[in-house]
C-alpha positions, 0 to 999 in steps of 0.5 A: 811371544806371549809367555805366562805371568807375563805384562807390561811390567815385571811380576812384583816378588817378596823372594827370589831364588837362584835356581839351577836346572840339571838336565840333558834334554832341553828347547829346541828338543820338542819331545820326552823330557824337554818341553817340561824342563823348558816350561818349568824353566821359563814359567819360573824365570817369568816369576822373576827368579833366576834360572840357568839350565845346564844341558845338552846340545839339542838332539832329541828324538832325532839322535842327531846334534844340528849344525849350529850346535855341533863342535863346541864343548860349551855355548850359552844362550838365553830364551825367554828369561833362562840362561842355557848353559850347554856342555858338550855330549856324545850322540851315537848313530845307532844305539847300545847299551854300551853306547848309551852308558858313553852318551850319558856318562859325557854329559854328566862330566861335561855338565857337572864342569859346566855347572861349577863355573856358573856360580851358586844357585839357592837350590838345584834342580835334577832331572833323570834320566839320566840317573848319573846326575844324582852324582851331579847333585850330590856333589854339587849341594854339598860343595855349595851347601844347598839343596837339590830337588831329584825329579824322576821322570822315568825309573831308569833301573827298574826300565832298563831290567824289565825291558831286558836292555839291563840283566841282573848284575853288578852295572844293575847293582850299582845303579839302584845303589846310585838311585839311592843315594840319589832319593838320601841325599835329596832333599825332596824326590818329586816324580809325574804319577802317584804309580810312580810314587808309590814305586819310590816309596817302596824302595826306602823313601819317606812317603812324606820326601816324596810329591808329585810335579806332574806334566802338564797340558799346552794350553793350544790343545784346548783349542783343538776341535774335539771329534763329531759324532758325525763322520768327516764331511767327505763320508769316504775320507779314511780313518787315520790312527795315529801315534805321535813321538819317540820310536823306540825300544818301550814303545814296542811299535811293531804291534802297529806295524802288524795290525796295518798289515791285518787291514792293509787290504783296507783303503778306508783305514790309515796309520800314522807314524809321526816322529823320529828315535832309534827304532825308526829305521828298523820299523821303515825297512820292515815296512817295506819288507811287509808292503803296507800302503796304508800306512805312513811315516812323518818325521817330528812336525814343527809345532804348529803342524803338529796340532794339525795333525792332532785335528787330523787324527779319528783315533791315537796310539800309546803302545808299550811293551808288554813289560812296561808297567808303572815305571813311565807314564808318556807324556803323550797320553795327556797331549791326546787326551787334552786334544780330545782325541779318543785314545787306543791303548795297547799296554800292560791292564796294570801300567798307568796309561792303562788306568788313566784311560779307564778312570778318563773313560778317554779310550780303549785298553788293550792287551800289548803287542796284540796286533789283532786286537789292535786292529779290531779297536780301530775298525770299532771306533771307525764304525761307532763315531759316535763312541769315539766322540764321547771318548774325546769329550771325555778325555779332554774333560779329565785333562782340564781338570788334572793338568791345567798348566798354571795350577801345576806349576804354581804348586811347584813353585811354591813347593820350591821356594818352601825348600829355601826357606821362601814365601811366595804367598805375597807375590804379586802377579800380573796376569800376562807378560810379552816376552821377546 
């Protein structure tokens, strides 16, 4: 396969670090977290550093560890340049907050021994969830004396409290006491909006020990065809609405399940659930309770299949509760809008999602878990197509412009090899590399 800053010879570097990665999910999980993990780790191991991931067996979104992967406290491969070391974890069938805290308190033991026993790294580099891993780094950069960086793709206590999976108390208390011991002790905080930010800084952090590493685009959604302004060729053909990924308990997917069941009688309308988690059998039995025929589940679809159904799609869903704000921000929303997909947003006016689709103009903002006005945005766009093409256009403009892949993770490159004291101005790189 072709993999970035790739060639006939080697990227040519005046300094290379020895990275360590810190994160439970990783390749092969093709939701949430992981696919940024794996690009970071694999853009920065083709720009000849060395790089070994300490994470999980793979069983996301899916809640289920493949059988190749199952029985074992520690394996190691090695994909395009990374050394992976997985330790073993704890995977519930169905999931509590009890359960939750034992799934990643197992990992968080099992990855810290791995971590050991692989040797000193230059830097460390964190990824939370789950936020037990602060202690992880802690230990680990004052056991080696190096630094780590603490990537904050979700604020974990803020969501557990706000989404009422935490009530105020002492477990809550000692996780923000954690997370911050987790933003002292860093010496650099980075996390994926400037809502997100400005969250953390509020809490004590220098302004200054906190920066973006904002996700990224595939560069295959580029290639996507962005809506016509014409209807499909066959006039009659139904408008699906679609919502790719996690099933679970933020999403607040039943606004979905609703708005189907408003315009179930319908045949010109199709929803679309593509994914799997935790939240997905409730939402099928309930389906079959209401007896919705119009609207439909895929499990998660390999890549390839995935943008085909991207193509597929008139319209895409981000739903959220009605208490998320701006404590995550779905990586999904720049999949959709670099795809040119026009977007209905059912969230909260001051979440993140809310303002990128307004500043993109790549969609409708809707109030949460409001399954008429849901409803509604829908039967819109299938009358106007003409909107909804301005609305891809204009959202894939917005994505170009912000999440081009190269630019984001050169930046975070140089940020990292800053934190030991390196330079990369002077490297040398080839415009591709041929990866097995």
């Amino acid at each position: 396969m072709t993999h970035p800053c790739s060639g006939n010879r080697a990227a040519l570097f005046s300094v290379t670090m020895r990275i360590l990665h810190l994160g439970i999910n990783y390749w092969p999980d093709e939701t949430g977290i992981a696919p940024f993990a794996t690009g970071r780790c694999e853009y920065l191991a083709a720009r000849g550093h060395e790089v070994v991931a300490c994470t999980a067996p793979p069983y996301y979104p899916q809640w289920r560890v493949p059988n190749k992967y199952r029985g074992r406290l520690f394996s190691s491969e090695k994909r395009n340049g990374v050394t992976i070391r997985r330790s073993w974890i704890y995977v519930p069938g169905s999931l509590t907050s009890l359960k939750r805290i034992l799934h990643e308190s197992s990992f968080i033991c099992s990855s810290l021994l791995r971590a050991i026993g692989n040797g000193r790294p230059e830097l460390i580099f964190v990824t939370s969830p789950p936020l037990g891993l602060t202690v992880s780094a802690i230990m680990l950069s004052r056991l080696w004396r190096v630094p780590y960086v603490l990537h904050v793709a979700d604020l974990q206590p803020d969501a557990a409290v706000e989404l009422g999976m935490l009530s105020q108390g002492r477990l809550i208390k000692a996780l923000y006491r954690l997370e911050a011991a987790g933003y002292r002790n860093a010496t650099l905080v980075s996390t994926l909006t400037e809502a997100m930010r400005r969250r953390i800084v509020a809490k004590g952090v220098p302004s200054e020990k906190v920066m973006l590493f904002s996700d990224w685009v595939d560069p295959q959604l580029f290639s996507i065809k962005a809506p016509q302004s014409t209807r499909r060729a066959t006039p009659d053909a139904p408008f699906i609405a679609a919502h790719f990924g996690n099933m679970g308990v933020k999403q607040g997917l039943d606004v979905i399940l609703e708005a189907a069941k408003l315009s179930r009688d319908d045949p010109r309308i199709i929803y679309l659930l593509a994914g799997d988690g935790a939240a997905r059998p409730a939402l099928e039995a309930k389906v079959g309770e209401l007896n919705l025929p119009n609207l439909r589940f895929l499990p998660l679809q390999p890549h390839d299949r995935f943008l085909e159904l991207l193509a597929e799609s008139d319209a895409c869903l981000v739903t959220q509760q009605r208490t998320v704000s701006d404590i995550v921000f779905p990586s999904k929303v720049i999949t959709l809008l670099a795809a040119g997909r026009p977007v209905i947003a059912s969230v909260g006016t001051g979440s993140e999602v809310a303002r990128v689709v307004a500043e993109s103009g790549a969609g409708m903002t809707i109030a949460p878990e409001d399954p008429r006005a849901l409803a509604e945005a829908v039967m819109l766009l299938r009358a106007d197509p003409e909107l909804a093409a301005r609305m891809g256009f204009a959202g894939r403009a917005y994505a170009v412009d912000r999440w081009e892949r190269d630019t984001v993770l050169k930046a975070t490159e140089k940020k990292l090899a800053s934190i030991t004291n390196g330079n990369v101005a002077s490297v040398e790189v080839p415009d591709t590399v041929d990866v097995d």
